[in-house]
CHARMM-style PDB file with segment names, atoms N, HN, CA, C and O in Angstrom:
ATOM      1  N   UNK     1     -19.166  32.445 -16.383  1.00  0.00      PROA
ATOM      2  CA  UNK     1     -19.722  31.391 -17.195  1.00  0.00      PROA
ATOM      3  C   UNK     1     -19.249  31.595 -18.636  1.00  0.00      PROA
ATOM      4  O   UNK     1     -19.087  32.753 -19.022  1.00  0.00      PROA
ATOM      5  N   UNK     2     -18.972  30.392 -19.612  1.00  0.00      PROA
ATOM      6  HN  UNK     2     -19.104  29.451 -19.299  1.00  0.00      PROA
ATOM      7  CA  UNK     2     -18.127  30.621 -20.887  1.00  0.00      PROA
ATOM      8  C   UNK     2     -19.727  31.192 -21.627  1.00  0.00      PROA
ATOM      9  O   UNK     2     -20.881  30.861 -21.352  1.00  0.00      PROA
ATOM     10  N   UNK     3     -19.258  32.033 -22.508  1.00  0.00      PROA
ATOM     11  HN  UNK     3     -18.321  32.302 -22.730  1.00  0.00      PROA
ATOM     12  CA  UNK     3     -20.466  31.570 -23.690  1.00  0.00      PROA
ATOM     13  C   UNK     3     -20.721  30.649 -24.295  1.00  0.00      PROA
ATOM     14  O   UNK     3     -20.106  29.586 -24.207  1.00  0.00      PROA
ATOM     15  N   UNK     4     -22.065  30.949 -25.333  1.00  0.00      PROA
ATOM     16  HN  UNK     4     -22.564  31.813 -25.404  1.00  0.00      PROA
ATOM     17  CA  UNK     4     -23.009  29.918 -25.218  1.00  0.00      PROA
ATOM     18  C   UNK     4     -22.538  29.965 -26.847  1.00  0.00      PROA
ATOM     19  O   UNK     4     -22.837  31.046 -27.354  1.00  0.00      PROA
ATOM     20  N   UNK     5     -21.891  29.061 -27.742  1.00  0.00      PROA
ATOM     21  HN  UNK     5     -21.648  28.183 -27.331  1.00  0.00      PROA
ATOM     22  CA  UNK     5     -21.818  28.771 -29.136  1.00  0.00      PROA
ATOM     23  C   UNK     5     -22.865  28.008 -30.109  1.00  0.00      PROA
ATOM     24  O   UNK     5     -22.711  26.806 -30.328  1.00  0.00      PROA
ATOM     25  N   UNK     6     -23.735  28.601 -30.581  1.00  0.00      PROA
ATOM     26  HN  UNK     6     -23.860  29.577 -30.404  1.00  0.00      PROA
ATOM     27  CA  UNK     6     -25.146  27.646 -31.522  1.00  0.00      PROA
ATOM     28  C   UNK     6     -24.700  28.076 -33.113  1.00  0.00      PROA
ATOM     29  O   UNK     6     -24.664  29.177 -33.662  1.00  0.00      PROA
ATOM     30  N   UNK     7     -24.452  27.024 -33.487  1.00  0.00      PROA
ATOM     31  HN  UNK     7     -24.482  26.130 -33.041  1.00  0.00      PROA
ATOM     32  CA  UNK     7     -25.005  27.144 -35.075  1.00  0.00      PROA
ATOM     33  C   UNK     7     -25.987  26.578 -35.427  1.00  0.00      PROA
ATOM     34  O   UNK     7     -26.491  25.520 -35.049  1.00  0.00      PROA
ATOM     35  N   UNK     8     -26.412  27.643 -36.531  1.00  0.00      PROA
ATOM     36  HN  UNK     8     -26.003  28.502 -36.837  1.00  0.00      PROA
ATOM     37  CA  UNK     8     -27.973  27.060 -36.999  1.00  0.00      PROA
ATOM     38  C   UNK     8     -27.606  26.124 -38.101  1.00  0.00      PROA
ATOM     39  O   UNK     8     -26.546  26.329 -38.693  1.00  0.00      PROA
ATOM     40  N   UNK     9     -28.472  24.973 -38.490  1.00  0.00      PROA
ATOM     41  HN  UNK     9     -29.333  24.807 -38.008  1.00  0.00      PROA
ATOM     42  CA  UNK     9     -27.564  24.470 -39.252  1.00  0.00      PROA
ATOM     43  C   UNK     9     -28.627  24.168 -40.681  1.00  0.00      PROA
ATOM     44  O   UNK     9     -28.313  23.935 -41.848  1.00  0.00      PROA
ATOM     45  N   UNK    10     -29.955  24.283 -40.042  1.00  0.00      PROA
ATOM     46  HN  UNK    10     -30.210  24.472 -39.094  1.00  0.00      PROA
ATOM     47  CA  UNK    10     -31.231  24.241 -40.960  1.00  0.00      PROA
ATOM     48  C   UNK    10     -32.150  25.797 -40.901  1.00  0.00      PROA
ATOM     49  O   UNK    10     -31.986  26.436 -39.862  1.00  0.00      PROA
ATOM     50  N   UNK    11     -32.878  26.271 -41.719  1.00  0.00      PROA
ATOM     51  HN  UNK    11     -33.012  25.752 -42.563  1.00  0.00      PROA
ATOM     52  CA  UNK    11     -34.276  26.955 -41.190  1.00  0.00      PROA
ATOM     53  C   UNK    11     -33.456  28.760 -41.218  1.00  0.00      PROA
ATOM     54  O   UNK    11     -32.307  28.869 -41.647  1.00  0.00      PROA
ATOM     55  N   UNK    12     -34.039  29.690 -40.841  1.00  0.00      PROA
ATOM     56  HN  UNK    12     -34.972  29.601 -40.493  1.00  0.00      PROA
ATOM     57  CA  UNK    12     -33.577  30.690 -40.965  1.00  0.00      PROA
ATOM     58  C   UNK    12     -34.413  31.274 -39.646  1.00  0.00      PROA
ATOM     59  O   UNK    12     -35.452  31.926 -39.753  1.00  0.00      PROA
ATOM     60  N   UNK    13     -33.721  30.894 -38.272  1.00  0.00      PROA
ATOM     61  HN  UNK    13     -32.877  30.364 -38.185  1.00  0.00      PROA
ATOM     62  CA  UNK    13     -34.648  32.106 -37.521  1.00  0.00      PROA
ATOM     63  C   UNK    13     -34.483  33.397 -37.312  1.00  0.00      PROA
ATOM     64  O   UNK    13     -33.539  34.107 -37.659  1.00  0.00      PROA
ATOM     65  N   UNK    14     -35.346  33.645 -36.787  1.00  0.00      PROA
ATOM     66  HN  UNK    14     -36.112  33.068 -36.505  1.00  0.00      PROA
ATOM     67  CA  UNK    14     -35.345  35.041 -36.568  1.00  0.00      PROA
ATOM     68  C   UNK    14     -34.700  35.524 -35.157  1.00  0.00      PROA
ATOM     69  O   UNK    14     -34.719  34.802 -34.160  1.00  0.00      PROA
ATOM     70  N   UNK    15     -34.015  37.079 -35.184  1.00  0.00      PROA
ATOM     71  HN  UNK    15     -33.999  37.666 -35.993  1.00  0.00      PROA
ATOM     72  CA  UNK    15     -33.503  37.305 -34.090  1.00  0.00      PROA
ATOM     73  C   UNK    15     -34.196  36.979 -32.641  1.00  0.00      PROA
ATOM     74  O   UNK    15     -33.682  36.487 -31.636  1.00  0.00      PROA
ATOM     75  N   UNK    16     -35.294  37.342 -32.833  1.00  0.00      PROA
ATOM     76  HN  UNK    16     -35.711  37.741 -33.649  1.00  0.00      PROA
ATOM     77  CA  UNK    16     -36.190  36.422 -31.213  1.00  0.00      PROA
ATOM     78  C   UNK    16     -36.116  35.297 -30.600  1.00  0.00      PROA
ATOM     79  O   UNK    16     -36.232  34.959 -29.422  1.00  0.00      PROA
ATOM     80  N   UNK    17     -35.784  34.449 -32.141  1.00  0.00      PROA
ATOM     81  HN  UNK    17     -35.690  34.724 -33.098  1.00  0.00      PROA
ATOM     82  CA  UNK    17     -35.741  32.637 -31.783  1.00  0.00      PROA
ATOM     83  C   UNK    17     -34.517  32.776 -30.973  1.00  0.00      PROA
ATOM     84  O   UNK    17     -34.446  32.717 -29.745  1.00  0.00      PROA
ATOM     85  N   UNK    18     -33.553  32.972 -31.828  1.00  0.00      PROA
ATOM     86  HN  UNK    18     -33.611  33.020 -32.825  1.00  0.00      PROA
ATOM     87  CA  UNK    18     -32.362  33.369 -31.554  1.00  0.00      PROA
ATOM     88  C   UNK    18     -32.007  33.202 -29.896  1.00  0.00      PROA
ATOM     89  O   UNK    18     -31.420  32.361 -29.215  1.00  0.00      PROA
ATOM     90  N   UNK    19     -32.783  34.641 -29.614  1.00  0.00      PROA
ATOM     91  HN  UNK    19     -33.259  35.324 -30.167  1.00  0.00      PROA
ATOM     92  CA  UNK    19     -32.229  35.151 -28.515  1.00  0.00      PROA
ATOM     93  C   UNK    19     -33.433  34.358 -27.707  1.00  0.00      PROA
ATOM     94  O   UNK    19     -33.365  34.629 -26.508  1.00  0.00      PROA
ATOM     95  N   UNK    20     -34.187  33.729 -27.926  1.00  0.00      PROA
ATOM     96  HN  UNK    20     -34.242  33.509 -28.900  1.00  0.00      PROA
ATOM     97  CA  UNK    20     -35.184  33.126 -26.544  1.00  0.00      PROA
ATOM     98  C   UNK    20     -34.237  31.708 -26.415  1.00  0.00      PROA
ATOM     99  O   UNK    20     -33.944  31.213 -25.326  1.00  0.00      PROA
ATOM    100  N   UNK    21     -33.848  31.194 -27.628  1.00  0.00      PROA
ATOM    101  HN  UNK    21     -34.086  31.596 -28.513  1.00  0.00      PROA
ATOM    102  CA  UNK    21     -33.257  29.710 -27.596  1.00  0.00      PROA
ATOM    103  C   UNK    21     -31.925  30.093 -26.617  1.00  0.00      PROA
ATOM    104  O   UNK    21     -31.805  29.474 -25.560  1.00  0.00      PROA
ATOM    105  N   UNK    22     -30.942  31.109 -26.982  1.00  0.00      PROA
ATOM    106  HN  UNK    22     -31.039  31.612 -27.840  1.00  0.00      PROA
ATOM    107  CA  UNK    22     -29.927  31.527 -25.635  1.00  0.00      PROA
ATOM    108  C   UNK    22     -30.604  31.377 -24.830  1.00  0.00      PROA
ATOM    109  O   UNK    22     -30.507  30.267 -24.307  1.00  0.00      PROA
ATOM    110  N   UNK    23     -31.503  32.185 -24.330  1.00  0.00      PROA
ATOM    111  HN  UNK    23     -31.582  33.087 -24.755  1.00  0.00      PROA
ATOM    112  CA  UNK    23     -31.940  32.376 -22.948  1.00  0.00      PROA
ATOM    113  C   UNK    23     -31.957  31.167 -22.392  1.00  0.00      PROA
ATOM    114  O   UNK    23     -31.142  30.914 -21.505  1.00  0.00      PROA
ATOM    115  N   UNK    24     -32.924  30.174 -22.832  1.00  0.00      PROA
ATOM    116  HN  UNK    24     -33.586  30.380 -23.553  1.00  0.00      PROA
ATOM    117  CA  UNK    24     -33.495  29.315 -22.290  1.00  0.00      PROA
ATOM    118  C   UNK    24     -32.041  28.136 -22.232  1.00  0.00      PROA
ATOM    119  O   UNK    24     -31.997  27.455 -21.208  1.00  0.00      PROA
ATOM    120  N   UNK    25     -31.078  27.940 -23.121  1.00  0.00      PROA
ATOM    121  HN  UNK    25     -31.114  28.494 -23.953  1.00  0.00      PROA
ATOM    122  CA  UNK    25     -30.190  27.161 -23.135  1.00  0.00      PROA
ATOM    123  C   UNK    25     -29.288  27.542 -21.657  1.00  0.00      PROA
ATOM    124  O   UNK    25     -29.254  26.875 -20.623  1.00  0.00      PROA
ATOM    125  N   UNK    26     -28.580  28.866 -21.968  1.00  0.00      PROA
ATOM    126  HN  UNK    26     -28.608  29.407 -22.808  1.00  0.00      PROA
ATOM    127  CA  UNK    26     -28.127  29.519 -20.452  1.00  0.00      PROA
ATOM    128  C   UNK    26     -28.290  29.623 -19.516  1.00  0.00      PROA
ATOM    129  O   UNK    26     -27.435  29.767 -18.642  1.00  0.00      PROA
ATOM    130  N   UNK    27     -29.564  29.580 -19.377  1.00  0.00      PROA
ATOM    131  HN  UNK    27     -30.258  29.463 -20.087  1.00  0.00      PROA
ATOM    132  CA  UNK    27     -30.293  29.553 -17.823  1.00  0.00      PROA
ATOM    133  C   UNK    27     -30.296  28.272 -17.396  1.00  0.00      PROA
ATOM    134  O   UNK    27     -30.262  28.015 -16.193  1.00  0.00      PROA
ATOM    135  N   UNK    28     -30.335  27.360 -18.303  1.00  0.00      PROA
ATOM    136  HN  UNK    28     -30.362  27.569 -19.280  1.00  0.00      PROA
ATOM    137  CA  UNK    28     -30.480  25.276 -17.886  1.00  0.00      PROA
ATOM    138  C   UNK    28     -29.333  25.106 -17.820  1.00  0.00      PROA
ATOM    139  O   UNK    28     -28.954  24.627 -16.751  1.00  0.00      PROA
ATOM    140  N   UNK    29     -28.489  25.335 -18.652  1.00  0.00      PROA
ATOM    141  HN  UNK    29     -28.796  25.724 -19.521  1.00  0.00      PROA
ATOM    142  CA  UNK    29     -26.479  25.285 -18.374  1.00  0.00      PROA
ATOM    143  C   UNK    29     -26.352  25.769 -17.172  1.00  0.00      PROA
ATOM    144  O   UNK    29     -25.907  24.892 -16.431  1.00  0.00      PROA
ATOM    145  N   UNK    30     -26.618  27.218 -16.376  1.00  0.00      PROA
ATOM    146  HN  UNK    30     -26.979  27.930 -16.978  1.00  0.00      PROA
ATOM    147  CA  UNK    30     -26.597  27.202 -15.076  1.00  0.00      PROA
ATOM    148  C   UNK    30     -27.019  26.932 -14.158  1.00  0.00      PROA
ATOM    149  O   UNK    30     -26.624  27.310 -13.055  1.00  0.00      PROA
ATOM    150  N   UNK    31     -28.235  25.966 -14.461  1.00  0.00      PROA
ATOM    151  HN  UNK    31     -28.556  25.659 -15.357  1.00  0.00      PROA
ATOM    152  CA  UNK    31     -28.511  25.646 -13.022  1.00  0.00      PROA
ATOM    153  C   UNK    31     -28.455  24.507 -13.005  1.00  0.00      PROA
ATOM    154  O   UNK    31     -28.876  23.808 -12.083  1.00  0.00      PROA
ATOM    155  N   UNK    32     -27.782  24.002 -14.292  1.00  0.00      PROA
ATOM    156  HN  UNK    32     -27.440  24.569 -15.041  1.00  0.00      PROA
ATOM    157  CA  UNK    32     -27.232  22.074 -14.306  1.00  0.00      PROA
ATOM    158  C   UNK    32     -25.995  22.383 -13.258  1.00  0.00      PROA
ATOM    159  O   UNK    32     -25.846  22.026 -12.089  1.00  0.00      PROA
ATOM    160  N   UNK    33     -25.084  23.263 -14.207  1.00  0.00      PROA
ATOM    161  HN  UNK    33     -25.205  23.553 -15.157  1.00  0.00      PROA
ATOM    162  CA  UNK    33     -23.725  23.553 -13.242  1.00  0.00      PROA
ATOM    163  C   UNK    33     -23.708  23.276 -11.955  1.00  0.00      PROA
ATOM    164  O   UNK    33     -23.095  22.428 -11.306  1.00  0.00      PROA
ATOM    165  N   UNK    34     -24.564  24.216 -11.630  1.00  0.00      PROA
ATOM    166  HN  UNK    34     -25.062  24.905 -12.157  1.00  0.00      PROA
ATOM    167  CA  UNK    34     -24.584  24.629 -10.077  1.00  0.00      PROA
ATOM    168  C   UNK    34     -25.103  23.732  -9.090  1.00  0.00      PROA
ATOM    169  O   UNK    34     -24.832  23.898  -7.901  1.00  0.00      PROA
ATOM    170  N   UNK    35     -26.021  22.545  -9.596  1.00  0.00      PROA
ATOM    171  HN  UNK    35     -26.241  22.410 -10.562  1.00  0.00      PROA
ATOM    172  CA  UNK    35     -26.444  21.777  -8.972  1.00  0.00      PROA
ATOM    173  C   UNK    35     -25.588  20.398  -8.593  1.00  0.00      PROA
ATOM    174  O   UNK    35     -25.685  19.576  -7.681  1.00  0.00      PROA
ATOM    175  N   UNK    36     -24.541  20.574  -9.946  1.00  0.00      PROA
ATOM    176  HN  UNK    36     -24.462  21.242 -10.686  1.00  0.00      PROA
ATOM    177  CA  UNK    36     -23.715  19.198  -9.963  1.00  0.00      PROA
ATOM    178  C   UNK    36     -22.364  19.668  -9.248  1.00  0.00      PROA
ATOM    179  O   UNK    36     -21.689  20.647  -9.565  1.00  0.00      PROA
ATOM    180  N   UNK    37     -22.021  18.417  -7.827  1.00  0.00      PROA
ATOM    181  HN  UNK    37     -22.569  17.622  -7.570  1.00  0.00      PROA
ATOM    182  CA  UNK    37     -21.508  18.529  -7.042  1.00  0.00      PROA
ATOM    183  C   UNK    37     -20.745  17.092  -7.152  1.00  0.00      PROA
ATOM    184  O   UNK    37     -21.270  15.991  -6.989  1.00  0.00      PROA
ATOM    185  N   UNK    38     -19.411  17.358  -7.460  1.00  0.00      PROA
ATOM    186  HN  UNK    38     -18.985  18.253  -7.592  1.00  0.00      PROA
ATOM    187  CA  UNK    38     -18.157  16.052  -6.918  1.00  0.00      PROA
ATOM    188  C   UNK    38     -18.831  15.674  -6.189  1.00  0.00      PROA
ATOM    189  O   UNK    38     -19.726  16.358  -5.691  1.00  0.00      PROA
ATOM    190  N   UNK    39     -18.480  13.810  -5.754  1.00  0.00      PROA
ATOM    191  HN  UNK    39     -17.754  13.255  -6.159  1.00  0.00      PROA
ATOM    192  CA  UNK    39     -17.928  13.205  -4.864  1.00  0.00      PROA
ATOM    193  C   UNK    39     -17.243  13.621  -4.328  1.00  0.00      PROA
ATOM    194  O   UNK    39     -16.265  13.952  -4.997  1.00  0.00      PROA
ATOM    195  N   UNK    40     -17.137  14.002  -2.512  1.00  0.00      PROA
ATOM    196  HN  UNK    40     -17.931  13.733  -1.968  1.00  0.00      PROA
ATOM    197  CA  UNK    40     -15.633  13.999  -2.513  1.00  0.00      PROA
ATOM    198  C   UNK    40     -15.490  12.362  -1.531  1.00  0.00      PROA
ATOM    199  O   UNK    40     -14.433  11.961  -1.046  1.00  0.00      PROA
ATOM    200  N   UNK    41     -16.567  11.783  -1.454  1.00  0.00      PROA
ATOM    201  HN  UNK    41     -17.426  12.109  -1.848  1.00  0.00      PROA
ATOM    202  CA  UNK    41     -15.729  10.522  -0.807  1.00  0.00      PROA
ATOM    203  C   UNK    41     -14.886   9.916  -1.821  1.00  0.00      PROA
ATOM    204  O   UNK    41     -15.108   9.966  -3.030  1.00  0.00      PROA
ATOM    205  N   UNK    42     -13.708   9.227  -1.144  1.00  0.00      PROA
ATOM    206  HN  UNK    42     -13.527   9.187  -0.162  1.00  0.00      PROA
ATOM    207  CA  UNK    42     -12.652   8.480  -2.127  1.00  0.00      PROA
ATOM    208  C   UNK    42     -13.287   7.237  -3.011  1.00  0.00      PROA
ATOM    209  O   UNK    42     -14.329   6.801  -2.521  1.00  0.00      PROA
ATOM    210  N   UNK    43     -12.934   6.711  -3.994  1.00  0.00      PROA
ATOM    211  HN  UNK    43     -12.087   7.066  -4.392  1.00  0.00      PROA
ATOM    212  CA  UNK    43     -13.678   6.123  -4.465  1.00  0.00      PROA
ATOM    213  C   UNK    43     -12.804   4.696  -4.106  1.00  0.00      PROA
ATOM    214  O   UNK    43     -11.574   4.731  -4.105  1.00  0.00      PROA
ATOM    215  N   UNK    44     -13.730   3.141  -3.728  1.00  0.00      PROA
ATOM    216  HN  UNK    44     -14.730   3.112  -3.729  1.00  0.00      PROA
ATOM    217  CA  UNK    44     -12.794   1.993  -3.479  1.00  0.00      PROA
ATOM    218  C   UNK    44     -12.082   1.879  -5.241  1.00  0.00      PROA
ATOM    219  O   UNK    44     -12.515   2.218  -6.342  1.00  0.00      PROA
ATOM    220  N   UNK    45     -10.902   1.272  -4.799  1.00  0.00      PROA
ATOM    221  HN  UNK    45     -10.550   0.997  -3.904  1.00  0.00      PROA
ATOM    222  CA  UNK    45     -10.074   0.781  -6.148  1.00  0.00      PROA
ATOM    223  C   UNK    45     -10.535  -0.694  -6.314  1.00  0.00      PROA
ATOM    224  O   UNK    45     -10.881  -1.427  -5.388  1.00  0.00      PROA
ATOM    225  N   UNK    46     -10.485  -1.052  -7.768  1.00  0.00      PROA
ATOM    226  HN  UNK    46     -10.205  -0.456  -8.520  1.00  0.00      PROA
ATOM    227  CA  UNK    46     -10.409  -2.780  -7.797  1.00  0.00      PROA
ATOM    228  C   UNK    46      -9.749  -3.549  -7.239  1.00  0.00      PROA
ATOM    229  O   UNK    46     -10.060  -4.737  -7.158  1.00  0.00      PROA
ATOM    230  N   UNK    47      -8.605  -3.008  -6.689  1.00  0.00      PROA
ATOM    231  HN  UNK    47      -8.352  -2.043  -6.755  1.00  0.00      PROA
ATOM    232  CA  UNK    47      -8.020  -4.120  -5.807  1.00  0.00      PROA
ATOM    233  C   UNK    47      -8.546  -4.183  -4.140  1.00  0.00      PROA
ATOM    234  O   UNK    47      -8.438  -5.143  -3.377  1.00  0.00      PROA
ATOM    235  N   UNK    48      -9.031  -3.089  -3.911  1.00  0.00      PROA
ATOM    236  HN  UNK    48      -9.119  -2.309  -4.531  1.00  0.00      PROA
ATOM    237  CA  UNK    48      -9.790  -3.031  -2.743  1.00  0.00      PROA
ATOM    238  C   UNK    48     -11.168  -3.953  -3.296  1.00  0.00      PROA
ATOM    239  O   UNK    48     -10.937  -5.160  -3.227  1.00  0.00      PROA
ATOM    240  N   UNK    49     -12.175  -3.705  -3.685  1.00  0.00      PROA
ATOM    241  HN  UNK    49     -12.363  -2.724  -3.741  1.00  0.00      PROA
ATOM    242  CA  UNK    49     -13.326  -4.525  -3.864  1.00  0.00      PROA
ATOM    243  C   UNK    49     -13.059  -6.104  -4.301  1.00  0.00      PROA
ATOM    244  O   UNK    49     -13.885  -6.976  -4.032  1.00  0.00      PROA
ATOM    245  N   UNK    50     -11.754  -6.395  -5.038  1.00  0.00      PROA
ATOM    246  HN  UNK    50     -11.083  -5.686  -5.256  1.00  0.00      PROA
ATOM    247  CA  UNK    50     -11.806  -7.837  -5.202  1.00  0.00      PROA
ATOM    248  C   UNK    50     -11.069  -8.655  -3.649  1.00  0.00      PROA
ATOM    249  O   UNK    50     -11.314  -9.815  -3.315  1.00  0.00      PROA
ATOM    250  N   UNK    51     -10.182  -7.723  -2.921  1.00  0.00      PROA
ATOM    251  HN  UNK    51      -9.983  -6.781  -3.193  1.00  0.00      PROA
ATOM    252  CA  UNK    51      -9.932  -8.732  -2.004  1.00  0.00      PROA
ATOM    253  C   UNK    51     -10.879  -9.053  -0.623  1.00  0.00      PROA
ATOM    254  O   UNK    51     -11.790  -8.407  -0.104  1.00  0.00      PROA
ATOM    255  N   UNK    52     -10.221 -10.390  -0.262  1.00  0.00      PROA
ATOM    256  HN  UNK    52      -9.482 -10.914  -0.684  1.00  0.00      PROA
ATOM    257  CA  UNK    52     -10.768 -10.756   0.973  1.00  0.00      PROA
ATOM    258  C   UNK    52     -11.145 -10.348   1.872  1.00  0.00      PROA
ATOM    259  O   UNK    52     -11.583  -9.246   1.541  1.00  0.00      PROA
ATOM    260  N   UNK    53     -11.288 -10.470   2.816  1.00  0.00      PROA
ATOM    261  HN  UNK    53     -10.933 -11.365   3.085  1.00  0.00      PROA
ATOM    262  CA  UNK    53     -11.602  -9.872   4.275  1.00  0.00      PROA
ATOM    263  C   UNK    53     -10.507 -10.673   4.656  1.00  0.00      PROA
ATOM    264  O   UNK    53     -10.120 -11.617   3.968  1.00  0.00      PROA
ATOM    265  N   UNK    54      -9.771 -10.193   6.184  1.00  0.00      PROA
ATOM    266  HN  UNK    54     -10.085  -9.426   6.743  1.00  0.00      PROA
ATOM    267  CA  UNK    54      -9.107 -10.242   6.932  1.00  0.00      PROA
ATOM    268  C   UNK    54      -9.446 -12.722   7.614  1.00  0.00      PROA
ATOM    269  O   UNK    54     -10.497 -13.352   7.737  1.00  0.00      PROA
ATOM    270  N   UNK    55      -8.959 -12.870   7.680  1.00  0.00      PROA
ATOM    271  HN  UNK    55      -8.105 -12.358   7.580  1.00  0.00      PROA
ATOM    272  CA  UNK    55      -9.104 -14.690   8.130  1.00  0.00      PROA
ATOM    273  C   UNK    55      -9.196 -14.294   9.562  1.00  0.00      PROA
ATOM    274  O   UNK    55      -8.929 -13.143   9.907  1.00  0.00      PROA
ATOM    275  N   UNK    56      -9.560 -15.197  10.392  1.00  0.00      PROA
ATOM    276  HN  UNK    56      -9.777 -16.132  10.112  1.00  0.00      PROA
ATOM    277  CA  UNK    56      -9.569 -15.181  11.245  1.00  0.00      PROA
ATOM    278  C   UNK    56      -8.121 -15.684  12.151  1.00  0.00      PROA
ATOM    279  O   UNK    56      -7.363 -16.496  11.620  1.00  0.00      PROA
ATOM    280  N   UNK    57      -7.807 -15.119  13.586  1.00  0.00      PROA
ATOM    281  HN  UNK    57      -8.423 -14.459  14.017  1.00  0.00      PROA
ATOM    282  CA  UNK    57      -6.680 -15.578  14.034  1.00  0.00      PROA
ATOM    283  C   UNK    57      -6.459 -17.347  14.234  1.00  0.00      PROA
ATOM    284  O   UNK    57      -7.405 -18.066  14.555  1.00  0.00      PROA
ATOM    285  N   UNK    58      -5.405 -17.749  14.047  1.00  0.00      PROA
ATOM    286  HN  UNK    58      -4.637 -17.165  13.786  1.00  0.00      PROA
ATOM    287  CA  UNK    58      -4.944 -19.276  14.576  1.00  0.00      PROA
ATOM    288  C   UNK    58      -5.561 -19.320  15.752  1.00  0.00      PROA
ATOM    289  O   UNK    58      -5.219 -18.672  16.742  1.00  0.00      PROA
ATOM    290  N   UNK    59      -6.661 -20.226  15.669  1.00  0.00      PROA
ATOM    291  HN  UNK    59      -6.938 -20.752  14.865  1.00  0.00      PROA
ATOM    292  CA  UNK    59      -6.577 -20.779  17.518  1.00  0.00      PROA
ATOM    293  C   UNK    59      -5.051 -21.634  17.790  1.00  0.00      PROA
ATOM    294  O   UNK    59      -4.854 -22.605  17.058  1.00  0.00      PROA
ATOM    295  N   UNK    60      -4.225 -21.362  18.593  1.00  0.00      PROA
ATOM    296  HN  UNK    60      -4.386 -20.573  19.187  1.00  0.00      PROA
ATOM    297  CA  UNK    60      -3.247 -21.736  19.084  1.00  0.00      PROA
ATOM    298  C   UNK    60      -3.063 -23.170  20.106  1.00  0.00      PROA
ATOM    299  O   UNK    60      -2.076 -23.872  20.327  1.00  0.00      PROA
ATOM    300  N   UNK    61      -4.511 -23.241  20.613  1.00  0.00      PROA
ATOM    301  HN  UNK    61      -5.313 -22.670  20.433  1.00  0.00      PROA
ATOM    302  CA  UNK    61      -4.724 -24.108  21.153  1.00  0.00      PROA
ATOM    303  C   UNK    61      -5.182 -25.534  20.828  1.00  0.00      PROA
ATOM    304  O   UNK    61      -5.169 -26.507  21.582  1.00  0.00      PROA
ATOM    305  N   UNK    62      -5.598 -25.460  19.533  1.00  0.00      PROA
ATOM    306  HN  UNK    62      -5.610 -24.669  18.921  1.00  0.00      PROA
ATOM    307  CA  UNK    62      -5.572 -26.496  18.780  1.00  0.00      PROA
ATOM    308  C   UNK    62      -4.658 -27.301  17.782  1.00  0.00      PROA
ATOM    309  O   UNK    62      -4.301 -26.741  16.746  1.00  0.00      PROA
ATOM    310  N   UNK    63      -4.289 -28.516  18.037  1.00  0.00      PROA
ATOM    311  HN  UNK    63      -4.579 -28.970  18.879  1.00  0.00      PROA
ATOM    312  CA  UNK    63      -3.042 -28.996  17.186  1.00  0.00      PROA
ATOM    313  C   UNK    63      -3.229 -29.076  15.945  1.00  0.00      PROA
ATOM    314  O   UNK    63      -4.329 -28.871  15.431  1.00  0.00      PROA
ATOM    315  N   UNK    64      -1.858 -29.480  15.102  1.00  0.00      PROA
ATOM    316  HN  UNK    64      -0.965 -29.646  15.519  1.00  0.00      PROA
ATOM    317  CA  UNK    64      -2.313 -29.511  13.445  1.00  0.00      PROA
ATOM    318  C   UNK    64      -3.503 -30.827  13.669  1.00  0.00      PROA
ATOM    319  O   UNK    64      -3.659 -31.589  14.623  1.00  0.00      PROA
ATOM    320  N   UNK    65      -4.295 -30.703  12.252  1.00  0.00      PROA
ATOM    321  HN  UNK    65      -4.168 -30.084  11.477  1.00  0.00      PROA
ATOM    322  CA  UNK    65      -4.728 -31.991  11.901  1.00  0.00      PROA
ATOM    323  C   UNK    65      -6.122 -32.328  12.805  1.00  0.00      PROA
ATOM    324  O   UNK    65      -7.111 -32.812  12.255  1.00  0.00      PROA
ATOM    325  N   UNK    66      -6.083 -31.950  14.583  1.00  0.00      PROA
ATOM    326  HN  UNK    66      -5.279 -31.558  15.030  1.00  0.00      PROA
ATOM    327  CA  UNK    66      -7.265 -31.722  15.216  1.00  0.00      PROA
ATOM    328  C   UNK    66      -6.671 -33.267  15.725  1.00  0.00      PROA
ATOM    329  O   UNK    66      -7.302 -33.697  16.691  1.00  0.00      PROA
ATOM    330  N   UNK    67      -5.935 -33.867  15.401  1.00  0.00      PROA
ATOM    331  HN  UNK    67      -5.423 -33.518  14.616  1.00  0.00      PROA
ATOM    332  CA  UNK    67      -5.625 -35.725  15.882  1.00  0.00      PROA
ATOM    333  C   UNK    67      -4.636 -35.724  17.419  1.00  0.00      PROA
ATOM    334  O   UNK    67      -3.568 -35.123  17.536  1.00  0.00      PROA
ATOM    335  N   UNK    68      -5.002 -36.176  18.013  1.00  0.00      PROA
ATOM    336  HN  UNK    68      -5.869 -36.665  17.918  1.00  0.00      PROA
ATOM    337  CA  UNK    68      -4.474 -36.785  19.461  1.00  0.00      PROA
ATOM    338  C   UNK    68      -3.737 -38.052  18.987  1.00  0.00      PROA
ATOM    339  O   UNK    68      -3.706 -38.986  19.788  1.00  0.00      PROA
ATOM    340  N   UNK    69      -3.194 -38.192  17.903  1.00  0.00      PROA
ATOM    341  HN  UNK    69      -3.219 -37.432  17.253  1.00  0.00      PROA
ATOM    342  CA  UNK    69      -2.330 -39.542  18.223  1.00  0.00      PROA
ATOM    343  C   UNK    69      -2.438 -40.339  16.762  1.00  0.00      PROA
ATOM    344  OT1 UNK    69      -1.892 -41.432  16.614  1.00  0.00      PROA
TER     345      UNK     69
END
């Protein structure tokens, strides 16, 4: 795990604050880490979500137009 970088930027604590504010920061950094898990399903692309669905086949048996004459 990297270390933990704090500047104080107000106030003057004391070495206790110090070292309880690590503690408590380090210990929540690791068990955020450890809990957060990728996706690994693929994710759809925009060109997948904007297109169509598949049409249906030609009935073959029907003429252009649907007209007998």
């Amino acid at each position: 795990m990297p270390p933990v970088a704090i500047d104080v930027r107000r106030g003057a604590p004391t070495e206790e604050e110090l070292a309880a504010l690590i503690a408590v920061v380090s210990e929540e950094y690791a068990a955020e880490s450890a809990e957060a898990v990728a996706d690994d399903r693929p994710a759809r692309s925009a060109w997948s979500l904007s297109q169509r669905g598949l049409r249906q086949p030609l009935r073959r048996d029907v003429g252009w137009g649907r007209y007998a004459g």
